[in-house]
C-alpha positions as CSV (number, residue, x, y, z in Angstrom):
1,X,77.1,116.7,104.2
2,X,73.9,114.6,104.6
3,X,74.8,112.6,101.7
4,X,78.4,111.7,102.9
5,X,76.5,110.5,106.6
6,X,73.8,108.6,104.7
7,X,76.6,106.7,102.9
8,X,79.0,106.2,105.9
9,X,75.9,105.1,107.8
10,X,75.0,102.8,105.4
11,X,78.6,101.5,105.0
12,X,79.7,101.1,108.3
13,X,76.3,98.9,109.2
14,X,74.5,97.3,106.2
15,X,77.5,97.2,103.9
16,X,80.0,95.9,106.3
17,X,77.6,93.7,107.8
18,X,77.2,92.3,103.9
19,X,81.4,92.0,103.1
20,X,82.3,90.7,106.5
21,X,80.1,87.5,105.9
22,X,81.9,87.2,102.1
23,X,85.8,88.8,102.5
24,X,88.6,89.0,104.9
25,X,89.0,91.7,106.8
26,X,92.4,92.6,105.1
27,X,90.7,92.0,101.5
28,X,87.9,94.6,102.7
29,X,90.2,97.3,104.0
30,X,92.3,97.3,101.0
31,X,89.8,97.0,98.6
32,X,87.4,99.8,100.0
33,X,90.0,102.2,100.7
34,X,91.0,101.7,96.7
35,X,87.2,102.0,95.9
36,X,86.3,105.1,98.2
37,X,89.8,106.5,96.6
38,X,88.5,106.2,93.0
39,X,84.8,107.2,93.5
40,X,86.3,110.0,94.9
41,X,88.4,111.1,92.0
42,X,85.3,110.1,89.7
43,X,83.2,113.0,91.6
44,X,85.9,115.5,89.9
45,X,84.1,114.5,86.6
46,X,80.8,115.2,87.8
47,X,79.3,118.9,87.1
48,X,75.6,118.4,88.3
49,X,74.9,118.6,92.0
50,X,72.8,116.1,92.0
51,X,74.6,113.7,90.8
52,X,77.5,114.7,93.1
53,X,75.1,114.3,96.0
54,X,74.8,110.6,94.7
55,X,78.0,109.6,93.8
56,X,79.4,111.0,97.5
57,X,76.8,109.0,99.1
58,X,78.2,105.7,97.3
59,X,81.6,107.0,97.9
60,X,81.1,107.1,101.4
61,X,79.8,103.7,101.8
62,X,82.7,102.4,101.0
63,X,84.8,104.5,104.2
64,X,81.8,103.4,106.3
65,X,83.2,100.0,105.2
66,X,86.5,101.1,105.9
67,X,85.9,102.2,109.6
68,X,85.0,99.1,110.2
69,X,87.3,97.2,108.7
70,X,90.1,99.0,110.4
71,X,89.1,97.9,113.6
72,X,89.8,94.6,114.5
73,X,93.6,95.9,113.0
74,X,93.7,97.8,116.2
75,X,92.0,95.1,118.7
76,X,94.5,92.7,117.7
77,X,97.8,94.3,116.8
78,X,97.8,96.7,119.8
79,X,98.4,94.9,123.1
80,X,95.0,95.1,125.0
81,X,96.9,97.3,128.3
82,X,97.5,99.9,125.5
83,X,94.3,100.1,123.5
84,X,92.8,102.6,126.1
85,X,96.6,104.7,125.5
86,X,96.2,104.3,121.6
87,X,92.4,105.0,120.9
88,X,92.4,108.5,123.5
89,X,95.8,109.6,121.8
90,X,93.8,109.0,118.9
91,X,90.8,111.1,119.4
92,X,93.3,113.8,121.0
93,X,95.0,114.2,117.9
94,X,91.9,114.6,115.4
95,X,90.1,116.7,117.8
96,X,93.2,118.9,117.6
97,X,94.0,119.0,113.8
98,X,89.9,118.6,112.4
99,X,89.2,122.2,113.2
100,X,93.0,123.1,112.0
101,X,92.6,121.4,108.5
102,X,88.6,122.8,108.0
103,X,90.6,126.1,108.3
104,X,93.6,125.4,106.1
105,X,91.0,123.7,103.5
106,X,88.4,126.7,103.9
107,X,91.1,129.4,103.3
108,X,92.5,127.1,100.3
109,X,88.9,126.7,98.8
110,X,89.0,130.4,98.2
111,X,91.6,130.0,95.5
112,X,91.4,126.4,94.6
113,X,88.7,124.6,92.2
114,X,86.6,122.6,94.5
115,X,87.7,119.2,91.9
116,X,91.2,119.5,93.0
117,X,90.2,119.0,96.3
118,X,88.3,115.4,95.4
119,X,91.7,114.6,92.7
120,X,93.8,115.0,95.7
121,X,91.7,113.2,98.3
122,X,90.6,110.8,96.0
123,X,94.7,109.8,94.5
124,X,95.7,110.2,98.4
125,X,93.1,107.3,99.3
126,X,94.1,105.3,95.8
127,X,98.0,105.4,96.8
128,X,97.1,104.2,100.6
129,X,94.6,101.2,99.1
130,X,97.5,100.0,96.5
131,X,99.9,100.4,99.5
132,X,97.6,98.1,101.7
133,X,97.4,96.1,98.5
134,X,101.0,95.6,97.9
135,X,101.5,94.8,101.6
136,X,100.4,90.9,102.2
137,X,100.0,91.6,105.8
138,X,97.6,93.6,105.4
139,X,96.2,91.8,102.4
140,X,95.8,88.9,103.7
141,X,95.1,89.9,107.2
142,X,92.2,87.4,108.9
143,X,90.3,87.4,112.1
144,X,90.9,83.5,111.8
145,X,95.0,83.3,112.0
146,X,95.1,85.5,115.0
């Protein structure tokens, strides 16, 4: 767990901080939402615990990068007399279903190898980053042209 905050931290401040000078903001959301998918899936290969510990803390640079990223896509596509609507339904909703899914996950992790659970994860954030790929909205999606 300290691992994933070390790299979210460093994601979301020094990373982003680094891309957001270089890359749109479409380019960075795609591309770290394909990169945090496939570091994901290469923690499946991984049996020491050390070097899971590492690879999750790169991993989770990259959806430190994403979190920021994602949030000028809110600012500006969300008419600012509904942001306040849109960002408490927001929390609402994962306060509701975070303590429903550690359940579901915790149950499942009883009959499940714990790699299944970064293949799934990890293809689930690959098929959203090609998605965001294939999309040129997204893609192409700059703080400058809005």
């Amino acid at each position: 767990m300290s691992s994933m905050a070390i790299g979210t931290l460093i994601g979301s401040t020094i990373a982003s901080k680094i891309v957001l000078s270089k890359y749109t903001i479409g380019r960075i959301q795609v591309f770290a939402t394909l990169f945090f998918g496939v570091t994901l899936l290469a923690n499946a290969l991984f049996v020491s615990s050390k070097f899971i510990i590492v690879s999750l803390a790169i991993s989770f640079i990259f959806l430190g990068v994403t979190h920021v990223s994602n949030k000028p896509f809110y600012q500006i596509l969300i008419p600012e007399q509904h942001l306040g609507k849109v960002f408490s339904t927001k929390a609402s909703i994962s306060i509701i279903t975070m303590p429903l899914g550690s359940l579901f996950f915790g149950w499942l992790s009883l009959y499940i190898n714990p790699n299944i659970f970064f293949i799934l994860f990890g293809s689930s954030y690959c098929f959203i980053g090609i998605v965001y790929l294939l999309d040129s909205k997204i893609r192409d999606f700059s703080l400058n042209d809005n």
